[in-house]
N, C-alpha and C positions, 0 to 999 in steps of 0.2 A: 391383375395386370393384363391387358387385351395387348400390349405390343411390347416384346422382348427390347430393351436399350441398347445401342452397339455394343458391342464386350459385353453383356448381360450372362451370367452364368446360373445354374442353378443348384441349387446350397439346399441340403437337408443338414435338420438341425436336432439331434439326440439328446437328448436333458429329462431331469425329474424337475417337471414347472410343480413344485410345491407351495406356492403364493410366499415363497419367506427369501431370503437372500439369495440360498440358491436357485430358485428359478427367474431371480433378476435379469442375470446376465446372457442366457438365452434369447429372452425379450428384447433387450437391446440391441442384441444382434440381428435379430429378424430386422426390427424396426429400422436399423442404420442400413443394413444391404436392401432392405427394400427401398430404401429412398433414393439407396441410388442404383436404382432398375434391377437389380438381383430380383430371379425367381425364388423366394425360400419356402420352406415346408418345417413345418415342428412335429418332430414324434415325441411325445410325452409320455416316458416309461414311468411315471411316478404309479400307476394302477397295470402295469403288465400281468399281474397275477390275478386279477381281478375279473370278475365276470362281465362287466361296465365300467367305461373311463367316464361316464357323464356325473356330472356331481347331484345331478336330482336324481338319481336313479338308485333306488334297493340294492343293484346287482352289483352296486360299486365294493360293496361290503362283503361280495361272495364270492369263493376261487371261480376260476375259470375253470371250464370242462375241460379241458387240452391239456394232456398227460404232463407237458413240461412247463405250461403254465401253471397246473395243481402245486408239480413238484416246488416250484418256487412258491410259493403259496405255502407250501408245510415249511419250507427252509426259514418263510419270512418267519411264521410261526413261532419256528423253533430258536429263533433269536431273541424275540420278544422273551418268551419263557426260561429261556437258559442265559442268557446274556445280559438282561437289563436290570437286572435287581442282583442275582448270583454273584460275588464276586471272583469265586474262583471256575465260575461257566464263565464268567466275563474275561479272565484273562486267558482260561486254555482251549476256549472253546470257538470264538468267534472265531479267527483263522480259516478254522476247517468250515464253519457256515460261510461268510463271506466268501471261499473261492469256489463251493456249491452256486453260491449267487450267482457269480461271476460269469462261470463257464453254461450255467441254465440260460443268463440273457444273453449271452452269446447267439449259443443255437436258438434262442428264441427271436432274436432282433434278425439271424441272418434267414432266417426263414420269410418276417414278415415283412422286411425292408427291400426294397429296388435298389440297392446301392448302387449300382449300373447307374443308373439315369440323373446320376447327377456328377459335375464337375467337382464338388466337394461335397465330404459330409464331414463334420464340426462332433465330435464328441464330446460333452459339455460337464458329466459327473464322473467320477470313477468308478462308482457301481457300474456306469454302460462301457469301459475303458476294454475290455476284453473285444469288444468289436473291431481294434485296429488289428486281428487276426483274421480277421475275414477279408477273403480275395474279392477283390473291385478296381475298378480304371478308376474311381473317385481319388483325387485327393483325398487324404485324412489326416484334419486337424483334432489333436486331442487338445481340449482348453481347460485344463485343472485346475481345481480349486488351490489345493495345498496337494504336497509331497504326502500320499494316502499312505503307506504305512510307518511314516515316521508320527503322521498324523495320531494313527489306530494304534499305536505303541505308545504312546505319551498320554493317550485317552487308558489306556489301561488295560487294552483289548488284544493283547498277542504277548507270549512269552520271548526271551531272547533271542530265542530259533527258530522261532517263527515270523519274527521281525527280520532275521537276518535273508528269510526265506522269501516272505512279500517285499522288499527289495530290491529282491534280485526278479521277481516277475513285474515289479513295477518296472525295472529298469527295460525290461526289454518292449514293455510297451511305448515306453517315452523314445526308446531307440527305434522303433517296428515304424510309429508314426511320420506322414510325409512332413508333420507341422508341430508345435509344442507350442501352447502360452500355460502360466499359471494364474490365477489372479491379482497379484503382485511382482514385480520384476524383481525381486531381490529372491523368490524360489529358484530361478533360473541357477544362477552361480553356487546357493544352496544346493542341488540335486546334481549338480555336475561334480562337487566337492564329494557330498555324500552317498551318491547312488550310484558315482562316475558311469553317469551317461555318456555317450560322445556332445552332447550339445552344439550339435553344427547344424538343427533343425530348429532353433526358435523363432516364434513369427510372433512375439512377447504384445497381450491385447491387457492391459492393465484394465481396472477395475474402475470404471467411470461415474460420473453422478449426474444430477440435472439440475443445478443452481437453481432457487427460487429468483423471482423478479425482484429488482435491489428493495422497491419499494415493499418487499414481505421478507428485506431480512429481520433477524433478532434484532429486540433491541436493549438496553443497557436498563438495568435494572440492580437495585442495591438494598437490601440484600441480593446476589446471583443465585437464580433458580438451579439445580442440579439434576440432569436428568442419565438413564441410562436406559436406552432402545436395543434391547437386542435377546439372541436366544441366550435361553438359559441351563441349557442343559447338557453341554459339554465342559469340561474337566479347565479347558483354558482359558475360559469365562471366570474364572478363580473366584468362586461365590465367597470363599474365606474371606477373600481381601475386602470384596465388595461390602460385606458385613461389617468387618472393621472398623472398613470409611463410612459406613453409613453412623458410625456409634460418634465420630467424629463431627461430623454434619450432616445435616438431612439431603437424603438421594430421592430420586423419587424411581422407581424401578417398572420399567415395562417389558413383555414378553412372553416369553415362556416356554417349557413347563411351567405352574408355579413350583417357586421355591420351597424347599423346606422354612417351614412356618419357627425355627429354633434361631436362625440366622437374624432373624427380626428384623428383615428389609421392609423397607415402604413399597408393596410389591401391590400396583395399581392394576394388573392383568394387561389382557392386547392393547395395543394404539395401534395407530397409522402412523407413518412417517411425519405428518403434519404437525403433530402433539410438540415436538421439539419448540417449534416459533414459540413458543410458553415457555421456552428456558434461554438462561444465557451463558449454562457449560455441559458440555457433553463431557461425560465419562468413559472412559475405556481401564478396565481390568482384565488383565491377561495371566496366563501363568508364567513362572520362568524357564520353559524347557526350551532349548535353543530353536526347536520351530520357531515358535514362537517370537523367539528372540529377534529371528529374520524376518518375519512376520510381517502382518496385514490383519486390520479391521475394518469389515464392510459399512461398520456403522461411521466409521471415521468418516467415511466420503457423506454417508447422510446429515454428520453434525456438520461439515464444514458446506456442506451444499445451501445451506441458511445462515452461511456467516457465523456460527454460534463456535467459539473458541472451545476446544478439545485437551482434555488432559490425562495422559499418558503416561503410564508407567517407565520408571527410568532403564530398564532394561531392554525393551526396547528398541533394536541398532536400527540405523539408517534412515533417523526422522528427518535428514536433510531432505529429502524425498517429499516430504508433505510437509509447510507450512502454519500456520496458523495454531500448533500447536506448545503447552508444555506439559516437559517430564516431571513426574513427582513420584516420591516416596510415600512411607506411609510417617517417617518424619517431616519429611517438607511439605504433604499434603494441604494444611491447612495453612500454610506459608501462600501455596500457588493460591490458590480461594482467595487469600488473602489481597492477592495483587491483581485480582479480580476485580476486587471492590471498588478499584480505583476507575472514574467513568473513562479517559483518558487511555490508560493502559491498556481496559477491556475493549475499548473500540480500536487500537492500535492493532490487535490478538486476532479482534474478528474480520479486521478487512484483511489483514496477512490470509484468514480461513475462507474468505469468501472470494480474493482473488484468486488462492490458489485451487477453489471449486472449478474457477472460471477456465482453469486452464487443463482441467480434468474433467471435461466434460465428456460423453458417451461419443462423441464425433470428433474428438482430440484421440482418445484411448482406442477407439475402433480403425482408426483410418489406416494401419498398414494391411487391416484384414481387403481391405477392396485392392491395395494397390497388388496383394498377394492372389487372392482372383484374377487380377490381368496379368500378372508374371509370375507363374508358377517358378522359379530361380531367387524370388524374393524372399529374403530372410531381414530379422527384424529383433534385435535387442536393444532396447535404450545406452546413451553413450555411461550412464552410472552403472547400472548390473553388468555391460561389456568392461568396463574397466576391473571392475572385480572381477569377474573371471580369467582377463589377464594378467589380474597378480596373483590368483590363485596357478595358472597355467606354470607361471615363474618359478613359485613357492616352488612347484612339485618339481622342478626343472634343477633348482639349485639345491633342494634336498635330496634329488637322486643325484649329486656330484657331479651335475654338468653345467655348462655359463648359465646365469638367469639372460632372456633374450627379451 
């Protein structure tokens, strides 16, 4: 950019771009503030420990000489080794590695970063969340994915008291920050419930998509293709159930890890996003832990970004939120399939998914972040999570024995 915009501010942006969902939303971000004259910059901690961030490079695969770069380096190490196969290194032991993490890229990021010179910086993962400790005139917006240790407690990875403990250091970074969003509006009133944050900092940037041209949506097909795009190697991904359904009717499964080969999914390896236009239902399996429940699937925005109807576990709260989908069990499963079939029905399902793409688009869901760049006093929750948090505010009002207001 050779000429600064009037009001053009300049935004560094902190993420692990690791080519998979999470380093989507970074992306977006650059790209939407850049178009509208924003200076932005990406630090991409996904290789901090590393000798080389270039992907053709040998060095990408070797610590870095620099003591606290090594040191995370052996921390990474000793996660892999103690945590990912171990069950009980994986539930008493991660805590104590993770807040190793934490506090190494702290002092690593505030040594190698300018924070000074910019009007914002955007924290974008919660492995880099420890940086809203570091003193700077920048604004700082932390943008979370999900509520990180309710997350890493439902995944399997911290004992009671140590869930009770990441918490309460989540909580003071959600409170530390000048900005909060998560990647779904309904974590908001989530984390003020459960983490009682003050929540009087949300600047809430929902998770966006990019509709294909009408002419390349899905199109109706009978038998309905079944497809499921997504990782696979976290606990709420409920590979159980996916198995299940898949014994019920054929899924065709992309992503990865691969799966354990017992489950006996139709597990086809990587795709790109584009593989879906070959199907005419997305699938979503979740597990039932109340995260969850409050929940968000990135892939949801990918299936309805092509029109293609989305089916949803019935636990699940607050699918008024996103359209174009339904809830099924593993009894009514082949019921919903079933009303599928019908060409009528399924083009009724998929224009509800494809308008409602239309209106969740990356410049719909991004746009309080610019209006928040020109009035730092800007705050920003949707009128559906601000009403829940109001009746959660009440709840608490008329159960401590004073009016509900």
């Amino acid at each position: 950019m050779t000429q600064a915009a009037p009001g053009a501010k300049r935004v560094l942006i902190v993420c692990e771009a690791d080519g998979f969902a999470n380093g989507q939303k970074p992306v977006e971000i650059a790209r939407y503030l850049r178009g509208r004259g924003h200076h932005v910059e990406l630090a991409n901690t996904y290789y901090l420990s590393r000798a080389s961030r270039s992907s053709d490079s040998v060095f990408r695969k070797v610590p870095h000489p620099a003591p606290k770069r090594l040191a995370l380096y052996m921390v990474q190490l000793a996660q892999l080794l103690l945590t990912r196969r171990w069950r009980w290194g994986r539930r008493h032991l991660s805590y104590y590695l993770f807040r190793a993490d934490l506090l190494l890229r702290r002092s690593i990021l505030r040594a190698a970063l300018r924070l000074d010179d910019y009007d914002m910086v955007i924290g974008e993962h919660p492995i880099d969340s420890e940086l809203t400790a570091v003193p700077t005139s920048a604004r700082m917006l932390y943008d979370c994915m999900t509520p990180w240790a309710d997350e890493l407690y439902f995944e399997g990875m911290l004992t009671e008291s140590q869930h009770r403990r990441f918490r309460r250091q989540e909580a003071d970074v959600l409170n530390r920050a000048d900005l909060i969003s998560f990647s779904w509006e309904t974590y908001a009133p989530y984390t003020v419930r459960n983490y009682k944050i003050r929540g009087d900092n949300f600047l809430q940037l929902n998770w966006g998509c990019a509709p294909v041209p009408a002419a390349k949506r899905v199109r109706f097909a009978d038998p309905p293709r079944i497809v499921v795009l997504s990782s696979l190697s976290s606990n709420f991904i409920n590979l159980p159930l996916l198995s299940r359904l898949s014994k019920l009717y054929p899924i065709d499964v992309y992503g990865g890890p691969p799966p354990d080969s017992s489950l006996g999914l139709n597990y086809l390896g990587w795709a790109p996003p584009e593989v879906i236009g070959d199907y005419q239902i997305g699938l979503i399996t979740i597990s039932t832990d109340k995260l969850r429940r409050e929940g968000f699937s990135a892939k949801n925005m990918q299936y309805i970004a092509h029109g293609l109807p989305v089916l949803i576990p019935t636990w699940r709260d607050h699918m008024e939120l996103i359209r174009g989908c339904l809830q099924y069990d593993e009894r009514t499963f082949l019921s919903c399939v079933e009303r599928l079939r019908d060409a009528r029905e399924w083009q009724r399902v998929s224009d509800e998914a494809y308008e409602q793409a239309l209106e969740l688009t990356w410049e719909k869901t991004l746009r309080p972040l610019d209006v928040a760049l020109r009035d730092p006093e800007y705050r920003y929750l949707p009128p559906y999570s601000e009403g829940l948090l109001e009746e959660g505010r009440s709840a608490e009002v008329t159960g401590a024995g004073g009016p509900a207001t």
